[in-house]
PDB file of N, CA, C, O and CB in Angstrom:
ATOM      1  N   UNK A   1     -34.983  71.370  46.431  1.00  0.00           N
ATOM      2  CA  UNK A   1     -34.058  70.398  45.851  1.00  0.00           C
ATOM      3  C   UNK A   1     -34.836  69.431  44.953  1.00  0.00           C
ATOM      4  O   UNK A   1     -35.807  68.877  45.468  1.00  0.00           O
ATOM      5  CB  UNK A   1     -33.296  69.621  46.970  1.00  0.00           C
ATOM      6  N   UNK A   2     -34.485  69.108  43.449  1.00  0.00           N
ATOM      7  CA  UNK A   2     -35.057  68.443  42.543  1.00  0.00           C
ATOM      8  C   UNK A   2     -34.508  67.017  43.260  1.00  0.00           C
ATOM      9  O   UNK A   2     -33.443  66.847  43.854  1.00  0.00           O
ATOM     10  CB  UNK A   2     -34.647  68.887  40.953  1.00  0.00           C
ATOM     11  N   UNK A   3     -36.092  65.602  42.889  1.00  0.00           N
ATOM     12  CA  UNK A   3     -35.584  64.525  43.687  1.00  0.00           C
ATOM     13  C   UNK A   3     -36.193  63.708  42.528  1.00  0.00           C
ATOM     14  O   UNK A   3     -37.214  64.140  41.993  1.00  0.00           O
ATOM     15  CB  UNK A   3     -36.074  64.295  45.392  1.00  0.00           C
ATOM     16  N   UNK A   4     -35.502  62.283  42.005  1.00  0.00           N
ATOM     17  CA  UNK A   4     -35.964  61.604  41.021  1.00  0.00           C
ATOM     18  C   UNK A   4     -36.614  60.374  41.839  1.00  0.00           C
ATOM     19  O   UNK A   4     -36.010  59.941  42.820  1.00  0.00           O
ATOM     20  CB  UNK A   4     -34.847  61.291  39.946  1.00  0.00           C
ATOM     21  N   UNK A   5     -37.877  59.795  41.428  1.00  0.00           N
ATOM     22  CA  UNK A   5     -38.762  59.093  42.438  1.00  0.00           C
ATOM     23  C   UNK A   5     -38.062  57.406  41.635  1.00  0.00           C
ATOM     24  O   UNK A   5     -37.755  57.200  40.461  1.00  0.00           O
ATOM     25  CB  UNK A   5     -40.965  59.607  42.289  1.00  0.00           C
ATOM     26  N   UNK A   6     -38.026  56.747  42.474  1.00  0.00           N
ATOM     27  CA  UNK A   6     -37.046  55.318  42.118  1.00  0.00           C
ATOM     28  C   UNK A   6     -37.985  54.508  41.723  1.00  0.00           C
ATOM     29  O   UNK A   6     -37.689  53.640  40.902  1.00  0.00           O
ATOM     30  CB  UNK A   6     -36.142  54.523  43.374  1.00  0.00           C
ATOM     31  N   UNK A   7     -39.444  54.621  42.266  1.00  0.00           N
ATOM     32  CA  UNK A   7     -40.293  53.775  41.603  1.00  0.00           C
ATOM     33  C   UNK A   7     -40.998  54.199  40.097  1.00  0.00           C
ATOM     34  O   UNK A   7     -41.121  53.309  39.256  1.00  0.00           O
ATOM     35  CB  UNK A   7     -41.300  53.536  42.599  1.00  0.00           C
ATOM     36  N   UNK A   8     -41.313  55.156  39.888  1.00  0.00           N
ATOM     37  CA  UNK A   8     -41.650  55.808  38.470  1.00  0.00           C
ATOM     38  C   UNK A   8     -41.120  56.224  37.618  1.00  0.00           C
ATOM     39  O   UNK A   8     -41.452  55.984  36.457  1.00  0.00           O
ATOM     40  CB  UNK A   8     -42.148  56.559  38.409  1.00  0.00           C
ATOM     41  N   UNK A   9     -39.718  57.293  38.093  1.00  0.00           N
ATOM     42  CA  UNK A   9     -38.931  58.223  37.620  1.00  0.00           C
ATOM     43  C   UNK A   9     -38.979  59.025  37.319  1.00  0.00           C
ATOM     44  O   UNK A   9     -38.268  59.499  36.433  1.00  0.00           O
ATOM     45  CB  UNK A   9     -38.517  58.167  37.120  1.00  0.00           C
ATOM     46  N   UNK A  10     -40.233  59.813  38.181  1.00  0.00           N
ATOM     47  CA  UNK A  10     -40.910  60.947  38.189  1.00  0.00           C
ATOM     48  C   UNK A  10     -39.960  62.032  38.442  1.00  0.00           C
ATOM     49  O   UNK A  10     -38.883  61.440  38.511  1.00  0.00           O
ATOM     50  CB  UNK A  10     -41.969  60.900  39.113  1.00  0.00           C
ATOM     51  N   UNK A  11     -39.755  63.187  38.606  1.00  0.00           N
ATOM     52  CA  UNK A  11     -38.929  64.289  38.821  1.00  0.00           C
ATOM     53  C   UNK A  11     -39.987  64.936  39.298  1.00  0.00           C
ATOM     54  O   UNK A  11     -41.065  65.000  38.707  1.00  0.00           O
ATOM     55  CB  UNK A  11     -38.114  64.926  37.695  1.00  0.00           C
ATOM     56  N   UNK A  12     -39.606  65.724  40.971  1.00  0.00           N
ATOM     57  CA  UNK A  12     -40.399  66.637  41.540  1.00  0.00           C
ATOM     58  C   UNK A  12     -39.161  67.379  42.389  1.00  0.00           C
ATOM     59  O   UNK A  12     -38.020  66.951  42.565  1.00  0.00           O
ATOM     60  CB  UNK A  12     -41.724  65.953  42.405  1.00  0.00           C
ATOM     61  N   UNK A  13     -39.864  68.852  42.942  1.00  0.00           N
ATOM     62  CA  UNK A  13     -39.320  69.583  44.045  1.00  0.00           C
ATOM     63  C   UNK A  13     -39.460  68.949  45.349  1.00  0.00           C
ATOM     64  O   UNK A  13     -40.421  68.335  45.812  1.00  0.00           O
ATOM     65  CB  UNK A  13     -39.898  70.844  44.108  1.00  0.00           C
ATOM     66  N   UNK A  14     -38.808  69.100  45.638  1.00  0.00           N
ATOM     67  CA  UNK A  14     -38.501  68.840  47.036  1.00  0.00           C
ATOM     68  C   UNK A  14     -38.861  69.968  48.281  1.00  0.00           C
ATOM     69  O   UNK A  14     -38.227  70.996  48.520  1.00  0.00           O
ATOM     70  CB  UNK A  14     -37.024  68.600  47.009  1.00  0.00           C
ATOM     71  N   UNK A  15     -40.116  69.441  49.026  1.00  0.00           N
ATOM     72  CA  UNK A  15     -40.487  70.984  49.803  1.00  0.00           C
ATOM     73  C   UNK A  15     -39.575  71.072  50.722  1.00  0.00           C
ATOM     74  O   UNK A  15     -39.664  70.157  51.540  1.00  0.00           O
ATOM     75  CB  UNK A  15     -41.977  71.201  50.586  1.00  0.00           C
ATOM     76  N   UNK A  16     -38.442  72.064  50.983  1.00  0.00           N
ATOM     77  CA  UNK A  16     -37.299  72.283  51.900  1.00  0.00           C
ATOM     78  C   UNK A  16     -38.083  72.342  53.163  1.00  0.00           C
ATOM     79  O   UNK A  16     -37.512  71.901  54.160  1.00  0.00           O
ATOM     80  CB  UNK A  16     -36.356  73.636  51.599  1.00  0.00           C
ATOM     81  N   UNK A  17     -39.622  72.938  53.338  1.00  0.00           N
ATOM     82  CA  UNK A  17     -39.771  72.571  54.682  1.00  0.00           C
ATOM     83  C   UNK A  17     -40.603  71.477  55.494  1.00  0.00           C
ATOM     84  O   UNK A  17     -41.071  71.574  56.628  1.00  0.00           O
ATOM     85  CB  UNK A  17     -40.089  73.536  55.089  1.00  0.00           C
ATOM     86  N   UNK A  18     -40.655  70.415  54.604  1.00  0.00           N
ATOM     87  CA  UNK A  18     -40.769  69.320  55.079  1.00  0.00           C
ATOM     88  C   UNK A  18     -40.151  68.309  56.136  1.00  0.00           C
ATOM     89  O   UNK A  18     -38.990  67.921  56.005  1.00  0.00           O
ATOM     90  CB  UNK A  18     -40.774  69.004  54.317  1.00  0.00           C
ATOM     91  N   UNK A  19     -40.677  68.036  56.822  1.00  0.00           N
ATOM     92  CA  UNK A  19     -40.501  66.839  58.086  1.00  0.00           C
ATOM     93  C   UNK A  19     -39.661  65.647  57.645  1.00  0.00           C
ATOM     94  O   UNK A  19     -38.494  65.362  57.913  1.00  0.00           O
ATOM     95  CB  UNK A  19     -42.042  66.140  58.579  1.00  0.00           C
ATOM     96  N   UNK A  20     -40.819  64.860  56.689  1.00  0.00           N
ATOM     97  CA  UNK A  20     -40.993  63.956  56.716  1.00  0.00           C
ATOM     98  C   UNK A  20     -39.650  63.596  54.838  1.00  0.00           C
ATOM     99  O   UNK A  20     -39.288  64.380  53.961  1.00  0.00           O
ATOM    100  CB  UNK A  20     -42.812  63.807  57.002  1.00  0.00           C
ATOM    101  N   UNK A  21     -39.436  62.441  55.002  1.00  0.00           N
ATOM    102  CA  UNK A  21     -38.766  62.005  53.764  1.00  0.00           C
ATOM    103  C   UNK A  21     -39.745  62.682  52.531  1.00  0.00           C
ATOM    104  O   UNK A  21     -40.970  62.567  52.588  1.00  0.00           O
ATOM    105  CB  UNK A  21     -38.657  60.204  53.712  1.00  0.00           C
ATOM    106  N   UNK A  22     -39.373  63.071  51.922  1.00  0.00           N
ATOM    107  CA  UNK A  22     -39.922  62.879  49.952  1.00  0.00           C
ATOM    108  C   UNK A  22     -40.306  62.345  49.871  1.00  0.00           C
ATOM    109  O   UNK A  22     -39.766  61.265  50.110  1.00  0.00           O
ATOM    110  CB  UNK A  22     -39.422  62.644  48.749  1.00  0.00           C
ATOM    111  N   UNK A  23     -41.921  62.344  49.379  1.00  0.00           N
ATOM    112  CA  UNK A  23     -42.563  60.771  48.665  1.00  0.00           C
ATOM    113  C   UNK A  23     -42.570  61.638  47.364  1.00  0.00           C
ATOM    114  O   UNK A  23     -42.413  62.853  47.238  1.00  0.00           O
ATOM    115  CB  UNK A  23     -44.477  59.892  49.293  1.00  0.00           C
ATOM    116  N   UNK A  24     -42.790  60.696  46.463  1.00  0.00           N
ATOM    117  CA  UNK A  24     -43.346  60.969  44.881  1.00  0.00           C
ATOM    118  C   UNK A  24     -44.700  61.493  45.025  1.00  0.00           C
ATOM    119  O   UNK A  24     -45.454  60.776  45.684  1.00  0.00           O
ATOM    120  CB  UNK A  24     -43.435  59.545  43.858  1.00  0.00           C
ATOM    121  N   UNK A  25     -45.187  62.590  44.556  1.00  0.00           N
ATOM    122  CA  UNK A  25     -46.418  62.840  44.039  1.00  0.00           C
ATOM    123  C   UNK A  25     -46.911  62.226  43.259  1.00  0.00           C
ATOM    124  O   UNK A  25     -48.138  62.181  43.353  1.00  0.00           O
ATOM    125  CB  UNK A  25     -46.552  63.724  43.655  1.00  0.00           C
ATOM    126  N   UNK A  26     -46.296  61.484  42.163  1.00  0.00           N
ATOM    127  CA  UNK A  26     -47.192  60.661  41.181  1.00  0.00           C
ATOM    128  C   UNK A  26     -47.362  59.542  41.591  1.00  0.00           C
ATOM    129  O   UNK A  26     -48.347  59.058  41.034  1.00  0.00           O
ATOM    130  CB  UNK A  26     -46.771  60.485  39.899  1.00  0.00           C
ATOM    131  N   UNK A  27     -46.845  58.776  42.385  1.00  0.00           N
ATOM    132  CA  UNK A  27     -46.745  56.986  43.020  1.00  0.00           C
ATOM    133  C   UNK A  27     -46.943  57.363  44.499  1.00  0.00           C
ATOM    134  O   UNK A  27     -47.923  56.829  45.018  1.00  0.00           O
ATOM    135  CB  UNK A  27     -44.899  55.926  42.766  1.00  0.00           C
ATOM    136  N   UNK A  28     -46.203  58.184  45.289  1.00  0.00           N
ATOM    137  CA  UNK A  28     -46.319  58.225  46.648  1.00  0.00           C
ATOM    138  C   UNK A  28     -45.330  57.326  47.322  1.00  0.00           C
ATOM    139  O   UNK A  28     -45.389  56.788  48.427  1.00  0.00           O
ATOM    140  CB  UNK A  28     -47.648  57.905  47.018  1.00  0.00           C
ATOM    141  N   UNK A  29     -44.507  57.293  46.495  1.00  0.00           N
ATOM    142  CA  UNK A  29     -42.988  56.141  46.841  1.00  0.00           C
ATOM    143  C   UNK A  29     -42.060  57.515  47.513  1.00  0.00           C
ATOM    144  O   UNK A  29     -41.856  58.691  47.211  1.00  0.00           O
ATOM    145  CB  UNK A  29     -41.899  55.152  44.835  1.00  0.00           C
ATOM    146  N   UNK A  30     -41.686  56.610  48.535  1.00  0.00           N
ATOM    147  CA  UNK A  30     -40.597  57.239  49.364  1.00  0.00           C
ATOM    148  C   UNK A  30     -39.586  57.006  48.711  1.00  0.00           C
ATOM    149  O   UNK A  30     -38.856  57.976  48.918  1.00  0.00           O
ATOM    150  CB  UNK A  30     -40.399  56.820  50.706  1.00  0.00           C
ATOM    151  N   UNK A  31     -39.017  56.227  47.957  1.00  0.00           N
ATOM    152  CA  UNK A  31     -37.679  56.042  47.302  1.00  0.00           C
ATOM    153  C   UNK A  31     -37.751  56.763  46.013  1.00  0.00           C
ATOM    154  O   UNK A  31     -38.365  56.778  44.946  1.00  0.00           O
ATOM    155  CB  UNK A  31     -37.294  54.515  47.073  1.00  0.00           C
ATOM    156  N   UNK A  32     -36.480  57.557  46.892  1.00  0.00           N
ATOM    157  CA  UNK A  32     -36.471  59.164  46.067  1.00  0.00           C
ATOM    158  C   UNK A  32     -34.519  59.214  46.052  1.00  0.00           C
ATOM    159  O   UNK A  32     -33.686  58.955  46.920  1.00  0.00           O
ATOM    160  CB  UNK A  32     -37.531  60.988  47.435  1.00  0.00           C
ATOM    161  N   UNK A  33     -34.419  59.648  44.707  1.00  0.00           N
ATOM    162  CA  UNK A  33     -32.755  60.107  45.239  1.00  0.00           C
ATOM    163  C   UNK A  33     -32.503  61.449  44.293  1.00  0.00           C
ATOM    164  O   UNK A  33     -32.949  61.521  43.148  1.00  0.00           O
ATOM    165  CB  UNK A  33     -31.278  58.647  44.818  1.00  0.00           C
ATOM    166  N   UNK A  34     -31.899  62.268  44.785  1.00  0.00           N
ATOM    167  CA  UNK A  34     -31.434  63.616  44.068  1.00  0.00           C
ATOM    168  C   UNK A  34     -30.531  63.118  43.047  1.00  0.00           C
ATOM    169  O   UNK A  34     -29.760  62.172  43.210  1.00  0.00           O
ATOM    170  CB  UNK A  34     -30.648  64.751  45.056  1.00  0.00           C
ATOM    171  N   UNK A  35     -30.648  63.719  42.114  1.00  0.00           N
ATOM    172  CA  UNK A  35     -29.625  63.539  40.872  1.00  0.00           C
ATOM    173  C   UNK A  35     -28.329  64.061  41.424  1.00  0.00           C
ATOM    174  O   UNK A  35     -28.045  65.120  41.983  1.00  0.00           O
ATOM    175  CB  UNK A  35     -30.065  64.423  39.420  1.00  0.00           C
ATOM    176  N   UNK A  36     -27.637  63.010  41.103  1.00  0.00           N
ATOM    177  CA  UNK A  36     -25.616  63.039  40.940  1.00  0.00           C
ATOM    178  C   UNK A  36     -25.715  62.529  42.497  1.00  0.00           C
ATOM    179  O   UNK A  36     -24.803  62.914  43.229  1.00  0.00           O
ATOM    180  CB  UNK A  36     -24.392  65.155  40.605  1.00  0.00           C
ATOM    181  N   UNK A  37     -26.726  61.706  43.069  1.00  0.00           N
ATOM    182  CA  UNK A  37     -26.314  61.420  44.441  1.00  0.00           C
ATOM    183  C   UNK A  37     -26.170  59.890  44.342  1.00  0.00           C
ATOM    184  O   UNK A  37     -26.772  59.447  43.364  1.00  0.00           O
ATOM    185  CB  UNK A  37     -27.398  61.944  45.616  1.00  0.00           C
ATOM    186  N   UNK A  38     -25.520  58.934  45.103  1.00  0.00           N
ATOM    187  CA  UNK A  38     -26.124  57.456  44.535  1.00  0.00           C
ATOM    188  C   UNK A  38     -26.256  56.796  45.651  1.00  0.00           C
ATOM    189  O   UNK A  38     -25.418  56.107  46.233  1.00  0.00           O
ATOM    190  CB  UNK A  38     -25.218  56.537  43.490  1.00  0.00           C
ATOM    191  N   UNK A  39     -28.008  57.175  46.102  1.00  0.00           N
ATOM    192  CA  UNK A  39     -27.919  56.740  47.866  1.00  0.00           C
ATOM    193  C   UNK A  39     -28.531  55.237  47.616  1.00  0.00           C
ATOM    194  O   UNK A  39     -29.017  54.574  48.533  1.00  0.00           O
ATOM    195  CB  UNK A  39     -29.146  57.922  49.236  1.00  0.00           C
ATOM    196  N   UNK A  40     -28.458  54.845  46.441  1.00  0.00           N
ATOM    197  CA  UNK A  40     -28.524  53.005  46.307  1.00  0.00           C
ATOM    198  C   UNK A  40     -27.889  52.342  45.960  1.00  0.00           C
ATOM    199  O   UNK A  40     -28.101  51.695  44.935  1.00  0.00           O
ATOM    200  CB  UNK A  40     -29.226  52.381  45.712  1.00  0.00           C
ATOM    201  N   UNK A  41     -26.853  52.237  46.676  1.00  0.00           N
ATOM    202  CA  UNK A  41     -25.570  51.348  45.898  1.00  0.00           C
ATOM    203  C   UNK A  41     -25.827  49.668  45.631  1.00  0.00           C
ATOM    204  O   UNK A  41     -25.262  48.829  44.929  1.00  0.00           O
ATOM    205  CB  UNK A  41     -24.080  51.436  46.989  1.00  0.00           C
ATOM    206  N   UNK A  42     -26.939  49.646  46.537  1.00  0.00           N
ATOM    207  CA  UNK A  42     -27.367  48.030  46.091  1.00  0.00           C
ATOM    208  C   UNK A  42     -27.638  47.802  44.306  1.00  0.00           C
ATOM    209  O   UNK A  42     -27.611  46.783  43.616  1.00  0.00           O
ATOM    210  CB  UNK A  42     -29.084  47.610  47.001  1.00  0.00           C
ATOM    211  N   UNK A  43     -27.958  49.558  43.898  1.00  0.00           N
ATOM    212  CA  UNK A  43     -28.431  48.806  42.236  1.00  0.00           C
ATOM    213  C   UNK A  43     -27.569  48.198  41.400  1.00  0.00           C
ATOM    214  O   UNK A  43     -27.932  47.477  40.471  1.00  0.00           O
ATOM    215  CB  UNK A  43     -28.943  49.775  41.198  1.00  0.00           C
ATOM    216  N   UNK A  44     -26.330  48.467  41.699  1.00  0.00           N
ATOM    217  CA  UNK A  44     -25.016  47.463  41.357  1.00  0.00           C
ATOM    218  C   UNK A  44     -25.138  45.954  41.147  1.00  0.00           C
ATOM    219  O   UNK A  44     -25.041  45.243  40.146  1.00  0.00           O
ATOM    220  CB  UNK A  44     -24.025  47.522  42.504  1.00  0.00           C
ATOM    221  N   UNK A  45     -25.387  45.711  42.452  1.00  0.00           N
ATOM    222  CA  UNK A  45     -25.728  44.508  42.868  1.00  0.00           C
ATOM    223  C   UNK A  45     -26.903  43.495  42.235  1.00  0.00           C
ATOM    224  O   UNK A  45     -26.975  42.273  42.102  1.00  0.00           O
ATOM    225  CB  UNK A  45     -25.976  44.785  44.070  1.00  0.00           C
ATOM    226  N   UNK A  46     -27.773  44.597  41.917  1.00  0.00           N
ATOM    227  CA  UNK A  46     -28.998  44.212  40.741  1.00  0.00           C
ATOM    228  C   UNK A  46     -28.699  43.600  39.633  1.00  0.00           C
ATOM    229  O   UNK A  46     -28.958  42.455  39.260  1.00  0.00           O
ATOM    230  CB  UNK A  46     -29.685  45.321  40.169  1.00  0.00           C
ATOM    231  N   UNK A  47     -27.901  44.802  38.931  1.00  0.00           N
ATOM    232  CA  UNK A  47     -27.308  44.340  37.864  1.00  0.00           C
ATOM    233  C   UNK A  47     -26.335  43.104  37.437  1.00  0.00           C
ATOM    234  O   UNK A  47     -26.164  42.343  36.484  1.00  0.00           O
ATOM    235  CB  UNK A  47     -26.845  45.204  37.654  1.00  0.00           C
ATOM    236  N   UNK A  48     -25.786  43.381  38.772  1.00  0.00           N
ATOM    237  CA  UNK A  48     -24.822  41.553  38.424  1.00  0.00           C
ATOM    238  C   UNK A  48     -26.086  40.653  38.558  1.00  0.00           C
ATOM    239  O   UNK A  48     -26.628  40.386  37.486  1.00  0.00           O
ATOM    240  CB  UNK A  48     -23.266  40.820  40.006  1.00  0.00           C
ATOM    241  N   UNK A  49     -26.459  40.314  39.301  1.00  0.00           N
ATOM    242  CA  UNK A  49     -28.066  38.929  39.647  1.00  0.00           C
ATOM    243  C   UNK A  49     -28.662  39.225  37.888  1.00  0.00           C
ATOM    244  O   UNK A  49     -28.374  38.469  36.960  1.00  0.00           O
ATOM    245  CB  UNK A  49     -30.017  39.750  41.554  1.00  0.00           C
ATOM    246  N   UNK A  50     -29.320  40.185  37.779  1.00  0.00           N
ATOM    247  CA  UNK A  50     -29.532  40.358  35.790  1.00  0.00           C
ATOM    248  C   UNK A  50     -28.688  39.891  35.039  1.00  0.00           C
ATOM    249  O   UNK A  50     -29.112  39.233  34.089  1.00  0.00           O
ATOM    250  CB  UNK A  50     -29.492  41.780  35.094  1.00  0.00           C
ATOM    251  N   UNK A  51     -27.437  40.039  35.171  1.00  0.00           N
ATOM    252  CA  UNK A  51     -26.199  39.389  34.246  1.00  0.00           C
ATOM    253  C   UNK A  51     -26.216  38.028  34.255  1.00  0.00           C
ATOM    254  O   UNK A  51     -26.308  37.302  33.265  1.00  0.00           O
ATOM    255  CB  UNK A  51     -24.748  39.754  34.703  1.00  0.00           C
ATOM    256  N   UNK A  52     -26.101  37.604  35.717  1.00  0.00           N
ATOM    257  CA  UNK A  52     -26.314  36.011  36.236  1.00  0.00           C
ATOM    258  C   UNK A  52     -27.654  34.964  35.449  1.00  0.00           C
ATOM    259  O   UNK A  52     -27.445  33.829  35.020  1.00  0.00           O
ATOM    260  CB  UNK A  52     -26.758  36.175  38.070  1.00  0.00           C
ATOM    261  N   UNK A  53     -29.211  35.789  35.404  1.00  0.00           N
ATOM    262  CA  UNK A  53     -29.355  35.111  34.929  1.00  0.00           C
ATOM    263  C   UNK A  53     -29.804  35.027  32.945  1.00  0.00           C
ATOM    264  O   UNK A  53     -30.304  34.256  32.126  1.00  0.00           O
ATOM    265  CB  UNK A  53     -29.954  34.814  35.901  1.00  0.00           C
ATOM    266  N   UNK A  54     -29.311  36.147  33.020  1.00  0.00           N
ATOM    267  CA  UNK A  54     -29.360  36.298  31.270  1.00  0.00           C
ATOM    268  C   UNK A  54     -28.115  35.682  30.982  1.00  0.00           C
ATOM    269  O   UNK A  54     -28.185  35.063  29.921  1.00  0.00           O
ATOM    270  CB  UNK A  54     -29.408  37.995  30.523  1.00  0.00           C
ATOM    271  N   UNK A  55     -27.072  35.621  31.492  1.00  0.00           N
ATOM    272  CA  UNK A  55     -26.109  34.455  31.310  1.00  0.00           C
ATOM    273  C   UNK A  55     -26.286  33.211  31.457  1.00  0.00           C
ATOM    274  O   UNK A  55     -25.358  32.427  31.255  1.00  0.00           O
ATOM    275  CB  UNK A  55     -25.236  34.528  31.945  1.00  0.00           C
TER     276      UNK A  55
END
């Protein structure tokens, strides 16, 4: 399974027989999400606080 790394935006495979969560190979960041999935709905939330203070 292709996984996009949240800290770099690296794109790697995903070893199906792995244990452990996905880290990034290029950073080693566990925050990983598969494309068309949106397991961070907090980034919403980002974006308004950015709006807030560029407003």
């Amino acid at each position: 399974m292709h996984r996009t790394c949240l800290g770099c935006g690296s794109e790697f495979v995903e070893d199906p027989s792995a244990i452990e969560p996905a880290s990034c190979p290029v950073c080693e960041s566990t925050s990983t999400v598969s494309p068309g999935v949106d397991d961070e709905p907090e980034e919403e939330d980002l974006e308004d606080v950015d709006d807030g203070l560029l407003g």
